[in-house]
ROZA-451438 format. One line per 3 residues: their letters; for each residue z, y, x of C-alpha. Coordinates in steps of 0.25 Angstrom, whole numbers, m for minus. Layout:
BEGIN
a = Z:Y:X | ... .
This chain:
BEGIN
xxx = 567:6:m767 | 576:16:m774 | 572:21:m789 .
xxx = 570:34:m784 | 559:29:m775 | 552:23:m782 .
xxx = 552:32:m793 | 545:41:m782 | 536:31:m779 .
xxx = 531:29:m794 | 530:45:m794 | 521:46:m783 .
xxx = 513:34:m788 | 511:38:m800 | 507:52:m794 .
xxx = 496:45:m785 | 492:38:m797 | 489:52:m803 .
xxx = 482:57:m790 | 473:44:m791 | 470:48:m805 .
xxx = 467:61:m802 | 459:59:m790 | 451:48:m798 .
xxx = 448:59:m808 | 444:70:m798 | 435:61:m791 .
xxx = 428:59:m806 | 427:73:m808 | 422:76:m793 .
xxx = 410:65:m796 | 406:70:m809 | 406:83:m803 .
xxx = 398:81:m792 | 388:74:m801 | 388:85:m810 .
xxx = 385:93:m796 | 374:83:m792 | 367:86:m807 .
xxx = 370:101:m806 | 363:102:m791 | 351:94:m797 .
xxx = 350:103:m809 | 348:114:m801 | 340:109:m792 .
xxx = 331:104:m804 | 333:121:m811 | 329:125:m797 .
xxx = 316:119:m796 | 313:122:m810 | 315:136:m805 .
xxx = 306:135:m794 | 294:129:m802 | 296:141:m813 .
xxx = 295:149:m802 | 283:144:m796 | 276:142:m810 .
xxx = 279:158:m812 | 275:163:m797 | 261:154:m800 .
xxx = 260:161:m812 | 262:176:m807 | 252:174:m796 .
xxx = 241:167:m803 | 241:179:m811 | 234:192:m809 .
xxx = 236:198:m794 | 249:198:m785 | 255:210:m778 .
xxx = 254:208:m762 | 270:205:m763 | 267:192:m773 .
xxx = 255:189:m764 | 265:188:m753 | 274:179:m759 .
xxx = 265:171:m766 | 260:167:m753 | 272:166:m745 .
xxx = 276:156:m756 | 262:149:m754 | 265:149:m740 .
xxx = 279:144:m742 | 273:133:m750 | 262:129:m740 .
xxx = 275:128:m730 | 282:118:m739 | 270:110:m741 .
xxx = 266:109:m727 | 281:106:m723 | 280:93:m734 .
xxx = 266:89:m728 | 272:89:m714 | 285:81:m718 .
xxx = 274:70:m725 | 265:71:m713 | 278:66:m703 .
């Protein structure tokens, strides 16, 4: 081989060796990303049912005060009935 080619050749190795290294490195990154997704995702999964639980506690508490309008009484029992949906759909799906 002639020097010129293989000067070439140690060029575009030693670019290939940088593309490696940088692919290795972008992997890294993309993983620790993703995990730090994963952890993110569960978090807010975590604030959201907190949220829901708060909210719950705060509707119990505004309607085991004194009287509701009819407007609350509809909603409070359209969440009952929501519920006594959910609960009959769980009690189905153990029965099969």
């Amino acid at each position: 081989m002639t020097p010129e080619i293989e000067q070439k050749l140690k060029a575009l190795h030693l670019k290939i060796e940088a593309l490696v290294r940088s692919n290795s490195t972008l992997q890294k990154e993309n993983n620790a990303l993703n995990e730090a997704l994963k952890e993110s995702r569960h978090s807010s999964q975590n604030l959201i049912k907190s949220i829901e639980k708060v909210q719950n506690q705060l509707d119990i508490a505004k309607y085991s005060q004194a009287g509701m309008t009819p407007d609350e009484k509809k909603n409070f029992e359209k969440k009952i009935s929501r519920f006594v949906k959910e609960i009959d759909k769980c009690i189905a799906l153990l029965s099969v």
